[in-house]
C-alpha positions as CSV (number, residue, x, y, z in Angstrom):
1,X,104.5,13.1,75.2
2,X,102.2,15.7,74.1
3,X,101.6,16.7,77.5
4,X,105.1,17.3,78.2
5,X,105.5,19.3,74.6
6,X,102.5,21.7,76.0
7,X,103.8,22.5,79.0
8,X,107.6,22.9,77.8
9,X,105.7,25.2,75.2
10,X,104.2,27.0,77.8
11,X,107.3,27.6,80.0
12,X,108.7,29.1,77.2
13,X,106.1,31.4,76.5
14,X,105.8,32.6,80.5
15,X,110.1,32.6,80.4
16,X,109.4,35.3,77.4
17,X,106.8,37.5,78.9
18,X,109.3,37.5,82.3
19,X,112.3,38.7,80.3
20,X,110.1,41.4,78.5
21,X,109.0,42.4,81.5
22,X,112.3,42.8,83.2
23,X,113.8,45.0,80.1
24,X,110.5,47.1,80.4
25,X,111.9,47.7,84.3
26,X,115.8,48.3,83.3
27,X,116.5,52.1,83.8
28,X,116.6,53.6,80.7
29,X,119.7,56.3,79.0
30,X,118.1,59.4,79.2
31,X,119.6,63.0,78.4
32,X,118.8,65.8,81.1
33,X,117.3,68.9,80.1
34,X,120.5,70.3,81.2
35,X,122.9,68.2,79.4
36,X,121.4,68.5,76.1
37,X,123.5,69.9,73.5
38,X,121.5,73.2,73.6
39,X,121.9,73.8,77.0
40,X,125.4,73.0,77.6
41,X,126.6,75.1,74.6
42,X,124.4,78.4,76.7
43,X,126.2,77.1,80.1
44,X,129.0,76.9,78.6
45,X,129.4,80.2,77.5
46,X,128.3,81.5,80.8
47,X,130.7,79.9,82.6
48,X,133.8,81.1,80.2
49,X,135.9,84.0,81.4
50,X,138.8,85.4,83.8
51,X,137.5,85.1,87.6
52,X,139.7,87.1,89.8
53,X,140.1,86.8,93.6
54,X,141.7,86.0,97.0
55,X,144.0,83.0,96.7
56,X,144.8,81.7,100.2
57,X,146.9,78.1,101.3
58,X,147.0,77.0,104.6
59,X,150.2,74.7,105.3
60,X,152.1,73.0,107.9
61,X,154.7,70.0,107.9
62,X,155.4,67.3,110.3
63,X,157.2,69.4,112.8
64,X,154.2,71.3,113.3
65,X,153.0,70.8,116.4
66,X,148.8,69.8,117.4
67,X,147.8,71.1,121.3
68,X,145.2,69.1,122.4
69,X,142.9,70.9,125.0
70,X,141.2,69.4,128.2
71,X,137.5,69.1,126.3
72,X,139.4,66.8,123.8
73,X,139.4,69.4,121.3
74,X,142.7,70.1,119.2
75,X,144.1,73.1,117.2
76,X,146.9,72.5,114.5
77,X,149.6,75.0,114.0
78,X,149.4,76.1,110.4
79,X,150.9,78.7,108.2
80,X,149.1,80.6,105.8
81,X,150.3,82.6,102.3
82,X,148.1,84.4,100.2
83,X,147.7,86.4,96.6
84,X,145.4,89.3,96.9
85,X,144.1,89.1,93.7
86,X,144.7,85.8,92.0
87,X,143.3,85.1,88.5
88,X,141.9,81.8,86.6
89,X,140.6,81.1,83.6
90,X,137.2,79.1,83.0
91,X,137.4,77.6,79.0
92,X,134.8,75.2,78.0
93,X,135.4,72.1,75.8
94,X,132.2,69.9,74.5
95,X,132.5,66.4,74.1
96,X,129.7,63.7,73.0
97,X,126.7,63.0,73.8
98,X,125.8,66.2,74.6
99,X,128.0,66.6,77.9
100,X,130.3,69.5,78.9
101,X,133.3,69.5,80.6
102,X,134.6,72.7,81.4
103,X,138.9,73.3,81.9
104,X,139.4,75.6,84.7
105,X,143.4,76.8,85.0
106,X,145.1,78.2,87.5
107,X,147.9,79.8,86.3
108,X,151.4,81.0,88.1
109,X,150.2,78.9,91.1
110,X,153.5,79.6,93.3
111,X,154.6,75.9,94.2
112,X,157.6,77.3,96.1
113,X,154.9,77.5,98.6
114,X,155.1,74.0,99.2
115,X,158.5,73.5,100.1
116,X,157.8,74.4,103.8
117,X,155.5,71.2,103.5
118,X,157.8,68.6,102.2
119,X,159.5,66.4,104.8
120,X,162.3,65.2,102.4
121,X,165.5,68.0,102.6
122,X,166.8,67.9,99.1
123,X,163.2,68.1,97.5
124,X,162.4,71.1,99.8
125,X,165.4,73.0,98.5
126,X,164.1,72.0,94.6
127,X,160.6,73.5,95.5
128,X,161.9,76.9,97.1
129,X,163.7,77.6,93.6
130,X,160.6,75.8,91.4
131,X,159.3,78.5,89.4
132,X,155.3,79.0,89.1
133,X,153.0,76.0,87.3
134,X,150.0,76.1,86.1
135,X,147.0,73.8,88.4
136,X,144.1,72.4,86.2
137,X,141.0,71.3,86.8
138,X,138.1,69.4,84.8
139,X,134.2,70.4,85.7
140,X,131.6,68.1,84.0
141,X,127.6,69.1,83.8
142,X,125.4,66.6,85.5
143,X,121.5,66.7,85.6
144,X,119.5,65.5,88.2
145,X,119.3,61.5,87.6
146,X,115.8,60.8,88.7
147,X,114.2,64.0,87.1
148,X,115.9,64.4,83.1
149,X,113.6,67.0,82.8
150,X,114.1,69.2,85.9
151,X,116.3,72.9,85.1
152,X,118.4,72.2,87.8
153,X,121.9,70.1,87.9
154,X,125.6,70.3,89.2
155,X,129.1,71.4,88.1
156,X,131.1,68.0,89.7
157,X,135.0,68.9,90.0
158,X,137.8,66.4,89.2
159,X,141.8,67.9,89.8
160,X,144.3,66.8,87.5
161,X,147.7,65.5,88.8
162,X,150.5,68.3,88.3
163,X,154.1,66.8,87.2
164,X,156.8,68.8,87.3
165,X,160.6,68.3,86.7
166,X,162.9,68.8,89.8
167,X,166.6,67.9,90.1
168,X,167.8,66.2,93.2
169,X,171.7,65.6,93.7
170,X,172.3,66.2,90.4
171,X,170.0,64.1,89.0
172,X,166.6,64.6,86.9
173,X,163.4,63.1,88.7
174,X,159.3,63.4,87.6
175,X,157.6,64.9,90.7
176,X,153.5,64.5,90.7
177,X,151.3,66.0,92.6
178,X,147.6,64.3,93.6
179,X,145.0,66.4,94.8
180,X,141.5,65.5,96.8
181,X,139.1,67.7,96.1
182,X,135.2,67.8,97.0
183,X,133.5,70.1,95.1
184,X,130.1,70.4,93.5
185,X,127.9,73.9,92.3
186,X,124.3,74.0,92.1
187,X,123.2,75.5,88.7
188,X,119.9,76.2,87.4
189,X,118.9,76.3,83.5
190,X,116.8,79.1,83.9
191,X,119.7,81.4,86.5
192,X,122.4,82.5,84.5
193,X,124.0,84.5,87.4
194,X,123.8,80.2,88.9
195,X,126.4,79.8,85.6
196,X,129.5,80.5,87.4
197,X,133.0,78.8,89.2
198,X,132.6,81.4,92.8
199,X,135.6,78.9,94.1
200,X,137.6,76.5,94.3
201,X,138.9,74.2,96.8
202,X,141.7,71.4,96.7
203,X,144.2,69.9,99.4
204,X,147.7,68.1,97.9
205,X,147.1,64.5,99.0
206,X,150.1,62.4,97.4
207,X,153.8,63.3,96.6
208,X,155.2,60.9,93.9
209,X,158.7,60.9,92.7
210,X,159.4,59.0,89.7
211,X,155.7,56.9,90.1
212,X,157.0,55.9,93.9
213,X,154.8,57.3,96.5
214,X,157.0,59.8,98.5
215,X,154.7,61.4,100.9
216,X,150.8,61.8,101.7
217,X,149.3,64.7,102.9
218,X,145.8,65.0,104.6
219,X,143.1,67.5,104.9
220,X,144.3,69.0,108.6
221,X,140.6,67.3,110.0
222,X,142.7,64.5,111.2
223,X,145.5,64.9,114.4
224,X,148.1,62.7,112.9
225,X,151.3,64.1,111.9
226,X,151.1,64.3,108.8
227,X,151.5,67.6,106.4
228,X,148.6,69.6,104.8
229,X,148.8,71.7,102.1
230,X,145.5,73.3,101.6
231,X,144.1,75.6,98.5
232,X,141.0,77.7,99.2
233,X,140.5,80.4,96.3
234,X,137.3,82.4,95.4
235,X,136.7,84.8,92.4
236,X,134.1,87.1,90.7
237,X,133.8,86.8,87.2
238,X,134.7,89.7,84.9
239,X,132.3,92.1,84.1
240,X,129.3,90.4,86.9
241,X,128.3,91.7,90.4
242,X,129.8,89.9,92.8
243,X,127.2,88.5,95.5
244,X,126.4,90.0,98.5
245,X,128.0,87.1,100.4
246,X,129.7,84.0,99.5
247,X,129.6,80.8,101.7
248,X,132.2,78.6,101.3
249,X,131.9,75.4,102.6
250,X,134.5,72.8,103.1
251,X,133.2,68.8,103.2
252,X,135.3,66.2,105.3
């Protein structure tokens, strides 16, 4: 019996030091250098202001037509619109913990753009008459997860669904718009010219009407019929130097 006691006692003891062990090796909450409440206040502030620039949508519908060519390459017809010199705001709002999100608004975003997009007749002819809506976006401040204390992080972009009232044969329906969007920024503590929103980039990816999926859209890398509604827009901030040369690049 008192054999069995000392080695129950025993098993205990080595059970303990295990689970010490194991919390010792459980990753650990840690706030990046950039993400403390210091630095996202500065960042913040940088990022703030009117950025003004060339707002350009590449579109097309399902009756648009896709020629393949003999090396098994394939071109999409698309149409394009633009705004010379399109403006959107950067605000910042702090939440807790010490991270930032960051609203970004595009304002008077023509949505009668996207009628020629739209496959169903009625809600086409409610678009062409729609007037302007604003598009918003939501950037949150990441550090680097494996190194709190490096200067260097990520603005990480998140689109919010746009509803807008339409009327279709006399009737009053909630249209949503989705979005896909892949879009991250380098920024660096240390680089305040790095403090800055140089673009943006989103594709429409689901039409709901009233909560009931009406149409989806892709991101024209694919050769199915389906439409695309593309928005590529890049801006300088007010009162900077714009860069000598801006490289946009657009993830699949």
């Amino acid at each position: 019996m008192n054999i069995m006691k000392k080695t129950l006692s025993l098993l205990i003891v080595a059970l303990g030091i295990l689970l010490a062990a194991a919390c010792e090796n459980e990753p650990r909450q840690v706030v990046s250098y950039i993400t403390t409440p210091e630095m996202t206040a500065k960042i913040s502030e940088g990022l703030q202001g009117d950025y003004t620039g060339k707002l350009v949508v590449m579109m097309d519908d399902t009756t648009s037509y896709i020629m393949h060519n003999a090396d098994g390459t394939w071109v999409r017809q698309m149409y394009v619109d633009s705004i010379p010199a399109f403006t959107y705001t950067v605000s910042a709002l702090t939440k807790g913990g010490g991270a930032a999100t960051t609203h970004v608004t595009l304002p008077n975003f023509p949505i009668c753009w996207l009628a020629r997009s739209v496959s169903n007749s009625e809600l086409r002819e409610a678009l062409k008459n729609h007037p302007d809506a604003s598009l918003e976006l939501d950037y949150e401040l990441h550090g680097e997860a494996y190194a709190p204390e490096s200067h260097k992080g990520f603005l990480i972009a998140k689109s919010l669904p746009l509803e807008l009232d339409v009327t279709l044969a006399g009737t009053k329906h909630k249209l949503a718009l989705e979005f896909n969007n892949v879009l991250d920024l380098a920024i660096t503590a240390d680089e305040p010219d790095s403090w800055r929103i140089p673009y943006i980039q989103l594709n429409v990816s689901k039409v709901l009407l009233d909560g009931e999926l009406l149409e989806a859209f892709d991101d024209a890398w694919t050769a199915a019929p389906s439409p695309t509604f593309l928005i590529n827009l890049q801006g300088v901030k007010e009162g900077t130097t714009p860069p000598d040369e801006t490289t946009v690049v657009v993830k699949k």
